[in-house]
N, C-alpha and C positions, 0 to 999 in steps of 0.2 A: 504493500500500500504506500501511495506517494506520502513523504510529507509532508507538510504545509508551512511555506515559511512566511512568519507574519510581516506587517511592515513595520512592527516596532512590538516589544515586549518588554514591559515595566516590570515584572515579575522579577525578571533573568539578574536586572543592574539592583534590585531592593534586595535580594539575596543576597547582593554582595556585603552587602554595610546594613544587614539585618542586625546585628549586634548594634552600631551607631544609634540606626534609626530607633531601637527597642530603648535604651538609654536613653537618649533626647527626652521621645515621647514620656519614660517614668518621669525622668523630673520634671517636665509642666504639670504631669497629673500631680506629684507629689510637693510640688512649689503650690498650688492653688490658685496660679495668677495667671491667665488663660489673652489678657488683650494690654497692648501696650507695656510689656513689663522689661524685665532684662533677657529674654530671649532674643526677642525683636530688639533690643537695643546692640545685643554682643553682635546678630547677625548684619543688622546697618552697618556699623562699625567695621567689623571682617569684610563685608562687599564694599564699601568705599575704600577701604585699602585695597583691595583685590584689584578693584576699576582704576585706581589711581585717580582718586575723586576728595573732597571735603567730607561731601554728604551723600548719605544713602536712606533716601523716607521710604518704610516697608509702605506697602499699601495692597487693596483686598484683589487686583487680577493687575492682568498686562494692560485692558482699555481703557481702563481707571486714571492708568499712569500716565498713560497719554493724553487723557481728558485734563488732568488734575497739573499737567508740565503745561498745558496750552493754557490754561486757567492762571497759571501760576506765573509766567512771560505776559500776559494782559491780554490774551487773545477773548472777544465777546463777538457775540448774537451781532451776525451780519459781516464781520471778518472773513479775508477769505486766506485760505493756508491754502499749501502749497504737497502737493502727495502724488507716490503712483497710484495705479489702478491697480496693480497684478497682486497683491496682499495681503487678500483675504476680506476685505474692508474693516480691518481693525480699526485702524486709520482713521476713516470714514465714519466712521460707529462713534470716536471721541468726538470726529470732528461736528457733524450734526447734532452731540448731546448738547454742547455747547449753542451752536444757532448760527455756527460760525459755516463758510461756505468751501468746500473741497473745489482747490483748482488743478486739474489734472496735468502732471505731467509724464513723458510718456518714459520709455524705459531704453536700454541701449540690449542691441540681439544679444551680443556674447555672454552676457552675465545677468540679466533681468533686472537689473542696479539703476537708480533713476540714474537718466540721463542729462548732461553738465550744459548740453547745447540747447533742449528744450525744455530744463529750468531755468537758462537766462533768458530764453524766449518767454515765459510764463511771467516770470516777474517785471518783466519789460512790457508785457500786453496786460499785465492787470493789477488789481490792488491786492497786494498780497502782503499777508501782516505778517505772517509765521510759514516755516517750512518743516517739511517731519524729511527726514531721508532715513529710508528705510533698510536696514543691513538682513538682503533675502536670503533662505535655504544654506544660516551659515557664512555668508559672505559680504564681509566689511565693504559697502559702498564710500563711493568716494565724498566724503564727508568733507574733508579739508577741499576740494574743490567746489564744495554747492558754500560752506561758508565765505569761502575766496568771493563770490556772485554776489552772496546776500548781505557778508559784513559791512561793505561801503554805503550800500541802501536802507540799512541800520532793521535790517529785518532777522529777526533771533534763527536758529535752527534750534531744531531736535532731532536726536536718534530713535529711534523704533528699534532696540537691540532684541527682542523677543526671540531670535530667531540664532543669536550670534555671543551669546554669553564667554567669555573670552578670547573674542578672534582680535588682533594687536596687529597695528602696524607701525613700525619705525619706534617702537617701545610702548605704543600707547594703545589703552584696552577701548576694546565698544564700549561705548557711553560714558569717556573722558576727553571726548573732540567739540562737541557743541555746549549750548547753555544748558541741555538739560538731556541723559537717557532715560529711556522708559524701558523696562523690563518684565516678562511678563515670567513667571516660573508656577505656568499647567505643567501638570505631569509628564508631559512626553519634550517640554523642554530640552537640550543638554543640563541644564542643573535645573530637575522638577521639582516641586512639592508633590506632598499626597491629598492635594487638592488644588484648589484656587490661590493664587497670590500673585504680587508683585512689586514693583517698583522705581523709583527713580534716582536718578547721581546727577551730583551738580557739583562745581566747588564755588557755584554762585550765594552766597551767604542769603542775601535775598529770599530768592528764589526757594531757599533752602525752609527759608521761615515762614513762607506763603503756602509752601508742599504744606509741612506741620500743622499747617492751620486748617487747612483746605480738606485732608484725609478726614480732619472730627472736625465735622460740620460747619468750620470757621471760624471757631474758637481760639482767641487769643488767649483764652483764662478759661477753667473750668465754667461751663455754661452763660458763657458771655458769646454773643455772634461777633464777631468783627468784621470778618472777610465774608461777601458774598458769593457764594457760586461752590460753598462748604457739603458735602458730602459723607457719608461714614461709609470710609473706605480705609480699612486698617488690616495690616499683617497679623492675622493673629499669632499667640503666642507659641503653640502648637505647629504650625508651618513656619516659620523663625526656625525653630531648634532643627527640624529636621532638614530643613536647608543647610541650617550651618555646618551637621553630620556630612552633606553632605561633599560640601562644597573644597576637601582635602583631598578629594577624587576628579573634580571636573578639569583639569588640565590633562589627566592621563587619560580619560573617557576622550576628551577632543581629540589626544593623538591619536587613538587607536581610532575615531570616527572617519580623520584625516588621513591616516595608514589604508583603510579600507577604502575608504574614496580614492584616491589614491592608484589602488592596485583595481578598480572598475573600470577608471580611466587609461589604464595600460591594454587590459585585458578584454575590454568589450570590446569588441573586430566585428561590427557588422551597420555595414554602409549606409542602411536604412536607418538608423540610432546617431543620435549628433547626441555626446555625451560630452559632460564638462572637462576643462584642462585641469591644468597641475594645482593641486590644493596646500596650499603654504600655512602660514601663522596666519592669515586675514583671512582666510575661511575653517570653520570649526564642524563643516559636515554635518548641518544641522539634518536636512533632508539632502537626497542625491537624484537633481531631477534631469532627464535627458528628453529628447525631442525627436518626435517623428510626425512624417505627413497623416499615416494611418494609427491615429492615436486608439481606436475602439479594438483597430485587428491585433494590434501589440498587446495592448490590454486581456483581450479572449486570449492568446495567446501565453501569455504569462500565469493567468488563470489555471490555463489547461496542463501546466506542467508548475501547478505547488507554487507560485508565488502571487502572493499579493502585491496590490501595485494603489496607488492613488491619482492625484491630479491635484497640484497647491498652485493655481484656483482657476478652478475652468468656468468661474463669471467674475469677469473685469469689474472694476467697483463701480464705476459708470453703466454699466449693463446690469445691475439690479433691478428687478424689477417693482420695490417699496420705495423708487428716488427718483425721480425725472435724473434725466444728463446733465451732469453736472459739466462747468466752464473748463476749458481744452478739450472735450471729451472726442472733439472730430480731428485729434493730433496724434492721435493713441497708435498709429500704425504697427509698432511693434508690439506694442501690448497685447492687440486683439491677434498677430498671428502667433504671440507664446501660446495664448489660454489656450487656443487649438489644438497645440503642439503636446505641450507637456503631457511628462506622467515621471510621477515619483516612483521610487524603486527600493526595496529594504537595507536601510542603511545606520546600523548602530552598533555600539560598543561590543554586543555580546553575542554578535551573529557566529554561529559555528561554522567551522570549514566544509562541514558537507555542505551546509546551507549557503554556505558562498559559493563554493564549485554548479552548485544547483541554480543558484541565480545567474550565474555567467554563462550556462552551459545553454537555457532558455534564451538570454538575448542574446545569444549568438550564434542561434539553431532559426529564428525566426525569421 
């Protein structure tokens, strides 16, 4: 009987640091102190040094972070930021909590990375307060170049690191390049919780004290509002510890993500498949997504011989159907022929070598 190899198993990597995580968890059950306490404080702490950051405000997912970093730069209802389309609409999802208007820019073929030439076309054709650059499937966008565009024009950025939890370039970690990272750590993250969480890094002191307020409802003082636009959106203390467990592991999970991506890129040999190049320090092999004309037959195909396969995102965030088209969205040229294209492929720390040999052996029989 074939067997089935998943596109990701959480199971395999919590086995590993079941001891860590079993510890963590006793001592918030045995501390009592469940929100805001020294859990979430030691793990702020450890990920701002990780990031090479000031600060690190846990908060309750990744969209949060991003709602609550756009809130926290001045971004309001009627603003329009600046996003791709190929990413899931997380993006999106902050950016209409707010009121504020998503302006499309589009992406460049080789890497799905917003592109440097139609984000200065974007900010040059429209009113644009804020920019998100997004670091997709593991790989550090060019951040230092969309700030280069937007710093003169006194317009902030942010990172969208969700996807890119210590990919570095020229010494410097995701979400220590702009005003503010946002970080999301779901489960199937490179550094997951075992639930919901997330967060943001700034070494903006501001920004730092507006996050704080913003997570508890806008509270400058226990039950005083101060800041408008306040949420309860907090790390709890319970996903804090078990991050911090786990996070003595996530540099060595990225190499072997990187190793394996890596040896896909050597080994997959079949003409019909446009698979990514060489994976450095600035891609952390979050997903491993590759490109064909016949994305449904690859797909049935991968099926039919034990692998699971995906698609990270086969509807562009303009192509929603709960959002009219949003501004750039007839720019999108590369965007609309990825979502076509792609299909994600199993790629993680604990895949076994039969299960690797099995996946090379299917896209390269196909």
């Amino acid at each position: 009987m074939m067997r089935r190899v998943p596109l990701n198993d959480l199971l395999r990597q919590n086995r590993l640091v079941q001891e860590e995580l079993g510890e963590a968890a006793r001592r918030v059950i045995e501390r009592g102190w469940y929100v805001l306490g020294s859990e979430c404080a030691d793990f702020e702490t450890a990920f701002a040094d990780y990031c090479g950051v000031s600060h690190c405000i846990g908060v309750a997912n990744g969209t949060d972070a991003i709602e609550l970093a756009l809130r926290a730069i001045g971004v309001a209802d009627g603003d329009g930021v600046a996003t791709v389309a190929n990413a899931g609409f997380y993006a999106s999802t902050a950016i209409h909590a707010i009121g504020a208007k998503p302006v499309y820019v589009d992406v460049a073929a080789e890497n799905h990375l917003i592109d440097i030439d139609s984000l200065r076309q974007a900010v040059a054709r429209e009113a644009v307060r804020a920019v998100i650059v997004t670091h997709l499937y593991g790989y550090l966008a060019d951040v230092e170049a969309a700030i280069a565009v937007c710093e003169p024009l006194g317009i902030p950025v942010i990172e969208d690191c969700a996807q890119a939890h210590g990919a570095s370039r020229n010494g410097r970690r995701a979400g220590s390049f702009a005003a503010a990272g946002c970080f999301s750590f779901y489960p199937t993250k490179n550094l997951g919780a075992l639930g919901d969480g997330g967060a943001v890094t700034t070494s903006d002191e501001g920004i730092a004290t507006r996050l704080r307020e913003l997570r508890q409802y806008g509270w400058d003082k226990k039950y005083q509002v101060s800041r408008p636009g306040g949420r309860n959106s907090r790390l709890d203390e319970m996903q804090a510890a078990l991050l911090h467990a786990k996070m003595p592991y996530l540099d060595r999970w990225n190499e072997d993500r990187r190793q394996l991506a890596n040896r896909y890129s050597r080994e997959m040999q079949n003409p019909r498949v446009v698979v990514p190049g060489n994976f450095g320090p600035d891609n952390v092999a979050h997903l491993f997504v590759v490109r064909c004309k016949d994305r449904e037959g690859f797909r049935q195909h991968l099926d039919a011989h034990g692998i699971a396969s995906d698609v990270h995102y086969p509807i562009p965030d303009h192509r929603q159907p709960g959002y009219q088209a949003a501004s750039g969205s007839d720019t999108l040229k590369e965007t609309e022929r990825l979502a076509r294209e792609i299909v994600t492929i199993p790629c993680f720390a604990e895949l076994e070598e039969e299960e690797i040999g099995q996946i090379l052996g299917a896209v390269n029989s196909w």
